[in-house]
N, C-alpha and C positions, 0 to 999 in steps of 0.2 A: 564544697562537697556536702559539707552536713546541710545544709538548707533546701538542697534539690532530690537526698536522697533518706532525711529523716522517715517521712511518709513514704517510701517503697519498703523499706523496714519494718517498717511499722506494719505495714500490708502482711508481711513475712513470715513476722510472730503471729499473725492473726491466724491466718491459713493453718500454719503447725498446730494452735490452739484447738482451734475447730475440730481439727480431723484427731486430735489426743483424745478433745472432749467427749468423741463418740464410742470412746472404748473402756468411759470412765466406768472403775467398780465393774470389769468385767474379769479381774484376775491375772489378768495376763498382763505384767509388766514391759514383754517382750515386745507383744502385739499393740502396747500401747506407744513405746522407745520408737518401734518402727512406722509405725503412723504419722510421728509429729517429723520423723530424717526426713520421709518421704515428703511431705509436704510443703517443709521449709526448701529441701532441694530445687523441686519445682518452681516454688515461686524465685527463686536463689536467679535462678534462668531465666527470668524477664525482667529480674534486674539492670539498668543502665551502669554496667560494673563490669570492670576487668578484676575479678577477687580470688585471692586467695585463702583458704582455710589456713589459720594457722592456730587452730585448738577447734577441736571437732570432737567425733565419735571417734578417736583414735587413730591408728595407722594405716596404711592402704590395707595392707590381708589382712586386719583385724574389724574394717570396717568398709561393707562396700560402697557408701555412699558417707560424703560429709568428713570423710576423710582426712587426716593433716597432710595439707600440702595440694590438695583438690583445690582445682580450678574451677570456678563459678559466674555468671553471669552472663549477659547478652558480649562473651571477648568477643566473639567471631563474628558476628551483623555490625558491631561498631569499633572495632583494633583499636586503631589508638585515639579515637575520638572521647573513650567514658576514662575515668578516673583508677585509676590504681588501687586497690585497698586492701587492707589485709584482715579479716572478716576470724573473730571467736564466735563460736556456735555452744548453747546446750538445747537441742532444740525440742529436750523436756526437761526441765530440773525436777526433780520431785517424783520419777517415776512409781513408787510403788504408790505415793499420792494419790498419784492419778488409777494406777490400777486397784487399788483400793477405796478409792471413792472417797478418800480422805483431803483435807485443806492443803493450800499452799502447795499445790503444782501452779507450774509456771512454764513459758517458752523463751527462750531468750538470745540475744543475736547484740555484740559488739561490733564493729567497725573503725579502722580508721586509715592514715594514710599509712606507708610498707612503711613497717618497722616501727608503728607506733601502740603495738599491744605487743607483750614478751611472750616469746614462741614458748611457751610452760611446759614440760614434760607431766605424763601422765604420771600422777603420781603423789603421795600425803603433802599437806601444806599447814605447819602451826602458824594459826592465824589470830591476830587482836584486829577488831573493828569497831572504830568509837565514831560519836556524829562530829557534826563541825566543832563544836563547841570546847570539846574535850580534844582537838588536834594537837600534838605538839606533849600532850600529857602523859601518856604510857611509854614503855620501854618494854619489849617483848624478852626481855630474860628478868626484868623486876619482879619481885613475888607478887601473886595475883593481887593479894594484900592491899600491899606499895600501889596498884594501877589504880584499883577498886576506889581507895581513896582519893587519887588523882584526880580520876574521873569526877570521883564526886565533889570536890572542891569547887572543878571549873563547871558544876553544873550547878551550885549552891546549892547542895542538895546533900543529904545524909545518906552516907552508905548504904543503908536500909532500906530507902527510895530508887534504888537503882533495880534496873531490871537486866540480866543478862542470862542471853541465847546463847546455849551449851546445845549439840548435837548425842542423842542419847546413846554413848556406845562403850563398852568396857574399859579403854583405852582413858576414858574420861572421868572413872572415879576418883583419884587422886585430886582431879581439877576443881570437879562438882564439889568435894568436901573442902576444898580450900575457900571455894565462894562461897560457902553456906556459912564457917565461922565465922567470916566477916559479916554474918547479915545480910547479905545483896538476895535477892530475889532472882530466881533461875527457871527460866522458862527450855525446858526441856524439850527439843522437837527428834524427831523421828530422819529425818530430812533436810534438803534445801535449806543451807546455809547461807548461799548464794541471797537468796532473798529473804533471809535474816539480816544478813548484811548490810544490804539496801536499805529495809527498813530501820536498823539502827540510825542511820542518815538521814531518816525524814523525821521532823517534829510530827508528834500526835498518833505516833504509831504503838511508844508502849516499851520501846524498846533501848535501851541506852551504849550497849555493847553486845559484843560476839566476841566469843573466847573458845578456843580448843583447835583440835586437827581436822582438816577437811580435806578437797580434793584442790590442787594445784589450780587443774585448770579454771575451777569456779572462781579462787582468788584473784586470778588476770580479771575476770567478765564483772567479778566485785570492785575491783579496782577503778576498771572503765566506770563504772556509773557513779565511784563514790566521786572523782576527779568530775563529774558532772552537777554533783550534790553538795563537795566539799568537806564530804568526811573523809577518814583516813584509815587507810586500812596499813598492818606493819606484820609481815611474813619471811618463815624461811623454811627451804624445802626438808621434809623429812625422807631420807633415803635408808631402802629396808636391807641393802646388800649392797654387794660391790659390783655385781652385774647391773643393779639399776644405777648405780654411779657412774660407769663406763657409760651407761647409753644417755645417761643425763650430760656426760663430758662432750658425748659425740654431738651434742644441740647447743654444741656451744657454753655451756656452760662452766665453769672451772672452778670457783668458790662456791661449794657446797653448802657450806656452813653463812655463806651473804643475810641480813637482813632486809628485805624491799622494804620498799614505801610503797608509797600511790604511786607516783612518779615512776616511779623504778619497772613496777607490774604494768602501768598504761602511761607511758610519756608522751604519745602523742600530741600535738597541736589542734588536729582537729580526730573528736573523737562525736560517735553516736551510738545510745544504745536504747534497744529496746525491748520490752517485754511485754507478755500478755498471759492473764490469768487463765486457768486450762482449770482449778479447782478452786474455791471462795478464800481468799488469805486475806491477812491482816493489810496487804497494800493494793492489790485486786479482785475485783468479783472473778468467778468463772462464766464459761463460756454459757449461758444460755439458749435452747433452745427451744421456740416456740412454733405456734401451726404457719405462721405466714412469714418464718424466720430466723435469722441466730442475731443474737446479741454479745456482743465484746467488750471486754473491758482492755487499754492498754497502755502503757507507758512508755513515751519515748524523747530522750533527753539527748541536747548539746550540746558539746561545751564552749565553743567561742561563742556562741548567741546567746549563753546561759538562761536556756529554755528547758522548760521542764512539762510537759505538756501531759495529760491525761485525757484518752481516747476510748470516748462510747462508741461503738459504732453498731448499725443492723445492717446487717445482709438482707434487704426482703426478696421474699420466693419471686419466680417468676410466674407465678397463677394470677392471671389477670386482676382477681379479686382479694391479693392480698393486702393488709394492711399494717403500717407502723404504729406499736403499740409502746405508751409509753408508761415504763413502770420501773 
C-alpha cells in the first residue's frame, strides 16, 4: 500500500496547499479552513482508495465535508479492487497562519490500514514529544524538571541547550514558568503543534521537545509521522465535563485517564504521511507563486520502507510559452 499510494498523497496535500495558499493574509480564517477541505476532498476522490475518515473536520452536522466517518476515494469505479484504509486529515493546521500571512501553516493527511490510526475524539490532549534520541526518557506525570534533564542527558547536552515548543495560551503559564527555571529555552508559537512535533523529530531543526495541551486529534497525525521518524510522542486525553466523557465512552474509549505512546496513538503496520507547507516554516517553504507557475514544497514518509522523502515540485501554466524556473 504505502509504495503505490505515497505519491497520490502526496499529490493531496499539494492541491489543499495551493488553493489555502491563495487566501493567504486575506483575514479570513474561515475562507481559508474551506479552501484547503474542499481541495483535499477533491483530490480525496481520485484516489485508488476505499477510505475512511477517521479524524477530519469533525462530525457529519458539524462538518459538511471531510467528516468523521466519511467515505472517500475512487470506492465505487474500483469495489473491492483498491485497498481499505483509514485516512486522518488536517487539511490546514495552522489556520489563522495562513489567514494571517504568518509561518508554519501546513496541510496534512495520515493514512493507514483499518484500525491502524486511533479514532481520537475531538477534544484537549497533554502531550510530551522528544526526538529519537531522547525515546524511552521522559514520564508524562514527572515534573517538567525530572524530563528536561532527561532529555538532556540522552542528548549530551546541558539543560540550557535545549530548545522547547510550548503553544502560547493561558492554560500554559504554570508550564512556561516551570521550563524557564530549569533554564531550557522556549520557543513560543501561536499554533501548529502538530508540526512542532514533527520537527522535534528531525535533526537540524532547532527543536528538542514539545510540552503542553493541544488538540487530540493533532496528537494521532503527530504520532503517525513520529513512528515514521522515530520519535516518541507520550499523551493523555484531557476531558472538560462529563458530557464529553460519555461521548468519549460512546468511541470506544473507557480509560480516561490512559497514557498513549506512539504505538498506542498509530499502531499500524503500514502507515504514510504527508505534508505540504501552505506558509515558510522551519520544516517547509510555502507555496510559491509565480507568472508561468506554482512551486511546492512537501513531505511524505513510510514506514515499512523507512523513507523519508522531501518533494519540490512546479505546476507549469499551460500558456505555451511558459517556463521552469529554478530558484
Amino acid at each position: 500500500m504505502e509504495v503505490e499510494l505515497a505519491l497520490e498523497f502526496a499529490r493531496v496535500v499539494e492541491e489543499a496547499a495551493i488553493e489555502a495558499a491563495r487566501t493567504m493574509g486575506r483575514g479570513d480564517r474561515e475562507l481559508s479552513d474551506r479552501a484547503a477541505v474542499e481541495a483535499m476532498r477533491r483530490v480525496l476522490d481520485t484516489v485508488p482508495v476505499a477510505g475512511t475518515v477517521v479524524i477530519g473536520e469533525g462530525e457529519r452536522d458539524q462538518a459538511p465535508m471531510l467528516y468523521i466517518g466519511e467515505r472517500v476515494g475512487l470506492k465505487k469505479e474500483y469495489c473491492e479492487t483498491v485497498p481499505e484504509v483509514d485516512i486522518a486529515v488536517d487539511p490546514l493546521e495552522g489556520t489563522n497562519l495562513c489567514a494571517m500571512g504568518v509561518q508554519g501553516a501546513i496541510t496534512v493527511l495520515a493514512a493507514s490500514e483499518q484500525g491502524g490510526l486511533l479514532h481520537a475524539p475531538d477534544c484537549y490532549m497533554e502531550k510530551i514529544v522528544v526526538e529519537p534520541g531522547a525515546r524511552g526518557a521522559v514520564d508524562l506525570d514527572a515534573p517538567v524538571k525530572d524530563n528536561l534533564r532527561a532529555i538532556a542527558r540522552r542528548l549530551d547536552r546541558r539543560v540550557e541547550d535545549l530548545v522547547v515548543v510550548v503553544l502560547d495560551r493561558p492554560r500554559h503559564e504554570k508550564l512556561i514558568a516551570e521550563i524557564r527555571e530549569t533554564g531550557a529555552r522556549i520557543r513560543l508559537i501561536s499554533d501548529g503543534d502538530l508540526s512542532a512535533g514533527i520537527a522535534a523529530a528531525v535533526v537540524g531543526t532547532g527543536v528538542h521537545a514539545v510540552m503542553g495541551i493541544g488538540g487530540a486529534p493533532e496528537g494521532v497525525l503527530t504520532a503517525a509521522a513520529l513512528r515514521c521518524l522515530n520519535g516518541e510522542i507520550l499523551a493523555r486525553l484531557v476531558v472538560k465535563d462529563e458530557k464529553q466523557a460519555e461521548r468519549i465512552k460512546g468511541m470506544g474509549i473507557h480509560d480516561l485517564k490512559r497514557i498513549y505512546n506512539t504505538h498506542d496513538l498509530a499502531p499500524g503496520k503500514e502507515i504514510i504521511f504527508a505534508a505540504c507547507g501552505v506558509t515558510d516554516g522551519s520544516l517547509l517553504k510555502g507555496v510559491r507563486f509565480f507568472g508561468d507557475g506554482v512551486r511546492t514544497q512537501s513531505m511524505v514518509m513510510t514506514l515499512s520502507t523507512r523513507s523519508v522523502r522531501f518533494i519540490d515540485s512546479i505546476r507549469v501554466s499551460k500558456r505555451p510559452d511558459a517556463k521552469v524556473r529554478l530558484f
